[in-house]
C-alpha positions in Angstrom: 52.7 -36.4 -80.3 52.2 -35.5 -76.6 50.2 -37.9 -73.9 48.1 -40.8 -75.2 45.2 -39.2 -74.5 41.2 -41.1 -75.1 39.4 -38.8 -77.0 39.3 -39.9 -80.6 38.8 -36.1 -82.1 41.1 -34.5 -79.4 44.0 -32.4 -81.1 47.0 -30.8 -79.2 47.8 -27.3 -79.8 50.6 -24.9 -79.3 50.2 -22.6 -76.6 50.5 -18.9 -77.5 51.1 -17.1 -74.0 53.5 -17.8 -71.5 52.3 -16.2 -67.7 54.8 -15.7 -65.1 53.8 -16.1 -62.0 55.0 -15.3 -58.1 53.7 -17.5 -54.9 54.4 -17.9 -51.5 55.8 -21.3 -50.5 53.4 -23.1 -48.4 52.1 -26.5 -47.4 52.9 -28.4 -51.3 51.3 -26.1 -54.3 50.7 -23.0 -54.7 49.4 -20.4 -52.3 48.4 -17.1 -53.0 49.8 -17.4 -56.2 50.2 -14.1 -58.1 50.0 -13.3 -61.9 52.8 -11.1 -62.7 53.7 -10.7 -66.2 51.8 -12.3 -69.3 54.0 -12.6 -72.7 53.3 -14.0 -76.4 55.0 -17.5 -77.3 57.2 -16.5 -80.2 
C-alpha cells in the first residue's frame, strides 16, 4: 500500500483532518500561505 518506503516498522495511516488553505501565487510554492478552515476526514 502507498510509496515503497525503507523503514522496515514504518506503517501508513489514514489522515483524520483535512485543512484548507489560501495563498498568494508567487515565485513556484506557496507564499504567505494562510490556514483558513480545518475539518474532520469522515
Amino acid at each position: 500500500m502507498g510509496i515503497p518506503i525503507e523503514k522496515p516498522n514504518a506503517q501508513w495511516i489514514k489522515p483524520g483532518l483535512i485543512g484548507h488553505v489560501r495563498f498568494l501565487k508567487g515565485e513556484g510554492g506557496l507564499r504567505q500561505a494562510t490556514l483558513t478552515k480545518v475539518r474532520d476526514e469522515d
